[in-house]
C-alpha positions as CSV (number, residue, x, y, z in Angstrom):
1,X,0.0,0.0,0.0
2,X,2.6,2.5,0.6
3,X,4.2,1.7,-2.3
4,X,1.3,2.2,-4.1
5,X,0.4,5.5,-2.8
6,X,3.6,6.6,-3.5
7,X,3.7,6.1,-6.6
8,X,-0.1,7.9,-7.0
9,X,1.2,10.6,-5.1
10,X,4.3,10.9,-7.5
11,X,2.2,11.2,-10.2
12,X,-0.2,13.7,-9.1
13,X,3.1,15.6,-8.7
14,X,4.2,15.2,-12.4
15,X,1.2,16.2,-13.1
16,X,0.5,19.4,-11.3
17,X,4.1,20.4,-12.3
18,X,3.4,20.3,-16.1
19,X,-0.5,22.0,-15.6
20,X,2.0,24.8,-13.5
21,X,4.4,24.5,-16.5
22,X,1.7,24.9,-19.4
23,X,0.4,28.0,-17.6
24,X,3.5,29.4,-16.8
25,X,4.7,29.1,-20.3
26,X,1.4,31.0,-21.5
27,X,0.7,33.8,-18.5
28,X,4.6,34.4,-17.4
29,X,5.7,37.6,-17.3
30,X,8.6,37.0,-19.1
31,X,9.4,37.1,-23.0
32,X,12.2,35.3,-24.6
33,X,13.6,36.8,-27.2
34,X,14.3,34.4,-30.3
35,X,18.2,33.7,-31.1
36,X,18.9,33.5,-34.6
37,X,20.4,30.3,-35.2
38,X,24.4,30.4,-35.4
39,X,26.9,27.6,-36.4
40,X,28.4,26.5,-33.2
41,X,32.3,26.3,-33.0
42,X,34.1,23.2,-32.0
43,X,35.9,24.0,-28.9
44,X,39.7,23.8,-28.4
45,X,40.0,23.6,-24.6
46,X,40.3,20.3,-23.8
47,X,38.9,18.6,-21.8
48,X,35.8,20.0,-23.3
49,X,33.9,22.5,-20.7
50,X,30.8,19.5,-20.6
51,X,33.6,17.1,-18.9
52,X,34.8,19.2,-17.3
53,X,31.1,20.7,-15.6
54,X,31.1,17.3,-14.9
55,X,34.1,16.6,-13.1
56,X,33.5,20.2,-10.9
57,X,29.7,18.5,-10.0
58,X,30.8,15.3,-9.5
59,X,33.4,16.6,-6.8
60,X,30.7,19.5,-5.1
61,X,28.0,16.7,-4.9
62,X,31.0,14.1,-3.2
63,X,32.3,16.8,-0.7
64,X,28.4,18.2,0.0
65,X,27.7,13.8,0.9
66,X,30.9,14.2,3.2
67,X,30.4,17.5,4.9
68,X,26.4,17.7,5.0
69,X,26.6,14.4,7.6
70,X,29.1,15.8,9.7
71,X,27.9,19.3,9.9
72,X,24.2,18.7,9.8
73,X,23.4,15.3,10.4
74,X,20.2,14.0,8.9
75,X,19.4,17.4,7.3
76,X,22.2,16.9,4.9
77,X,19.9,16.9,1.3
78,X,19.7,20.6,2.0
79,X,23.6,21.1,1.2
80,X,23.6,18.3,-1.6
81,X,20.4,20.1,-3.3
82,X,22.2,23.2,-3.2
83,X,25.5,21.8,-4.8
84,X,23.0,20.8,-7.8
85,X,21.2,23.2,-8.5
86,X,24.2,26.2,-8.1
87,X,26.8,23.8,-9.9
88,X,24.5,22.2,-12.5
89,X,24.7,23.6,-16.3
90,X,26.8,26.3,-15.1
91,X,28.1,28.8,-18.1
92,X,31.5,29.4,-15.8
93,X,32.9,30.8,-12.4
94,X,30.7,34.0,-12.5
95,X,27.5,31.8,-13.4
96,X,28.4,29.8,-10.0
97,X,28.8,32.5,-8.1
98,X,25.5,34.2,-9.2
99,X,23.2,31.1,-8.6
100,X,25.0,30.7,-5.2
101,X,23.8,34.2,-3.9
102,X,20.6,33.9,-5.5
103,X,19.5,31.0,-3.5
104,X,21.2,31.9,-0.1
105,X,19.0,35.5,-0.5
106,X,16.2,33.8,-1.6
107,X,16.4,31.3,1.1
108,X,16.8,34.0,3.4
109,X,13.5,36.1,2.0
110,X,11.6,32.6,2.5
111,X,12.8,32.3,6.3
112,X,11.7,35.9,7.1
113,X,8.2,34.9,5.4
114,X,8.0,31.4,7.0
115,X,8.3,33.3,10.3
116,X,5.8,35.6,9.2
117,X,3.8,32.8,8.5
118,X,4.2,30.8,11.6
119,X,3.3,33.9,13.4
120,X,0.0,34.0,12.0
121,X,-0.7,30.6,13.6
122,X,-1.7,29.1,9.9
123,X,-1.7,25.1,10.2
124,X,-3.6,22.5,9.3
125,X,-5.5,22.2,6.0
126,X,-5.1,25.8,5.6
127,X,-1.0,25.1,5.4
128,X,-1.5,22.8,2.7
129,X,-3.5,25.0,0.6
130,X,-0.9,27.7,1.3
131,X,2.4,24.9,0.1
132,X,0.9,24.3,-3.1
133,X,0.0,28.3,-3.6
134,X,3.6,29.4,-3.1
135,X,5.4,26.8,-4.5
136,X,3.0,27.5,-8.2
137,X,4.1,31.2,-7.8
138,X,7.6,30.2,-7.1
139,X,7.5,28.1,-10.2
140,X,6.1,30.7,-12.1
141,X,8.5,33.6,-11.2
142,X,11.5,31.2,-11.5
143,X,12.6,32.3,-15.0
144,X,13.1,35.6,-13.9
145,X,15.1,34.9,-11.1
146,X,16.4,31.6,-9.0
147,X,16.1,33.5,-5.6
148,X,12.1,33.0,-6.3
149,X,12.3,29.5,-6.3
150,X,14.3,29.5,-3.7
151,X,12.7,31.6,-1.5
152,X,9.1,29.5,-2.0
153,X,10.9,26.3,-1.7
154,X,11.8,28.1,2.1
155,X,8.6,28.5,2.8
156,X,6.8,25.7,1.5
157,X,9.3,23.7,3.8
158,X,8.9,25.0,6.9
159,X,5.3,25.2,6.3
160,X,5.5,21.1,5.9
161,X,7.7,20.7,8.9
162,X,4.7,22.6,10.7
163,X,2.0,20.3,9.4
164,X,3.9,17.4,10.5
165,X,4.4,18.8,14.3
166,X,8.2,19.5,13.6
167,X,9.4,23.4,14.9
168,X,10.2,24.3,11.8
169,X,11.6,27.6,12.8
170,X,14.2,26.1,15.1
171,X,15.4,24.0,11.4
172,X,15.5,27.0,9.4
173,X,18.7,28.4,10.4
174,X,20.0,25.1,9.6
175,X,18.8,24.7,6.6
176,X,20.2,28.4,6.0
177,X,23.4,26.9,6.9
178,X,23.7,24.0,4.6
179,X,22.5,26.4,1.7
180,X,25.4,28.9,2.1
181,X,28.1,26.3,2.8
182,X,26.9,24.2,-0.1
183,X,27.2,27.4,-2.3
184,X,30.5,28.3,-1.0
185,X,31.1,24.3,-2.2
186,X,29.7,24.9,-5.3
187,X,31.7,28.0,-6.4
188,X,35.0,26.4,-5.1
189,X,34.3,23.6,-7.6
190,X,34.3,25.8,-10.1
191,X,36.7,27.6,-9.6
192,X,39.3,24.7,-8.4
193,X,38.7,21.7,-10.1
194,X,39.1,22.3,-13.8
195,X,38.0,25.5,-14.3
196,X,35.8,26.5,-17.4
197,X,37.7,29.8,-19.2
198,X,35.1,33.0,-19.5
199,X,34.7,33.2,-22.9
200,X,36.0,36.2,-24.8
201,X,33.9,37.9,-27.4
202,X,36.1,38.9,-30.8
203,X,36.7,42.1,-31.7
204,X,35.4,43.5,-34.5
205,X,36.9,43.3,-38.0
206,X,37.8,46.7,-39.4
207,X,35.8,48.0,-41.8
C-alpha cells in the first residue's frame, strides 16, 4: 500500500508540475527573445567544458555527501540540493557564483516569510493550501530569477515541517546553513577543479 500511494502521489506531482508549467509558459511575465540560429564552433580547450562541468559537479556533490553528515546530520539533502542546482549547467565561475547568492537570499527572503507565517498561527489544512499556492508562484517567477524559487521552496518547507508537528523555525537556520556552505562548495568547484575559461567575445573586423 505505501508503495502504491507513493507512486499515485508521485504522479499527481508530475502532473500538477506540467498543468504549473503549461500555464506558466502562456501567462509568465517573461518574453524570450528568439536567437537567430548560429553555427556552433568546435571547442579547443580540452577537456571540453561539458567534462569538465562534470568533473566540478561530481566533486561538489561528493564533498556536500561528506560534509552535509558531519555538519548537519540528517538534514544533509539541504547542502547536496544546493550543490546541484548552483553547480549544474553552469556557463562558468561567474555563473556559480551568481546562482550561489541567488539561493542563499532567496532562502533568506523565505525564512523571514515562513516566520511571518508561523506567526499568523496558519496550520492545518489551511497550510497545505498555502504549500501548493507558493510553490505554483515560485515556479512561475523562477525564469526571472532563481532566488524566487528558492525563496518559495523556504517556505513551503517549513510550512511542511509545521504540518507534521516538527518546529520548523528552530530548522531553518540550519537549513540556511547547509545552503550557504553548499554554495561556498559549489563555487569552489568551479573555480578549483578544472576550471571553465570565460569566454572572450572577438573584436570587430575593421571595416
Amino acid at each position: 500500500m505505501n508503495w502504491g500511494w507513493s507512486a499515485v502521489i508521485g504522479l499527481l506531482a508530475c502532473g500538477c508540475v506540467w498543468l504549473v508549467q503549461m500555464s506558466a509558459d502562456r501567462l509568465g511575465p517573461w518574453h524570450p527573445d528568439p536567437e537567430p540560429d548560429s553555427p556552433r564552433r568546435a571547442s579547443r580547450l580540452r577537456p571540453v567544458p561539458s567534462t569538465r562541468m562534470a568533473w566540478q559537479m561530481a566533486a561538489a556533490v561528493a564533498a556536500a555527501f561528506t560534509l552535509g553528515r558531519i555538519l548537519f546530520d540528517h538534514h544533509w539533502p539541504w547542502m547536496v540540493l544546493t550543490v546541484y542546482v548552483v553547480a549544474s549547467g553552469n556557463r562558468g565561475r561567474a555563473d556559480v557564483i551568481r546562482k550561489g547568492a541567488e539561493r542563499l537570499v532567496g532562502a533568506c527572503a523565505g525564512t523571514l516569510l515562513a516566520t511571518a507565517v508561523a506567526a499568523a498561527g496558519i496550520t492545518g489544512r489551511t497550510s497545505v493550501v498555502l504549500i501548493f499556492a507558493v510553490l505554483a508562484v515560485a515556479l512561475w517567477l523562477r525564469p526571472l530569477n532563481h532566488a524566487y524559487w528558492a525563496a518559495g521552496m523556504t517556505t513551503a518547507l517549513s510550512l511542511l515541517l509545521g504540518y507534521f508537528g516538527q518546529d520548523a523555525q528552530d530548522l531553518l537556520p540550519t537549513r540556511l546553513g547547509a545552503i550557504a556552505v553548499g554554495a561556498v562548495l559549489a563555487v569552489a568547484s568551479a573555480c578549483c577543479v578544472l576550471p571553465v575559461p570565460r569566454r572572450r567575445t572577438p573584436a570587430p573586423s575593421p571595416a
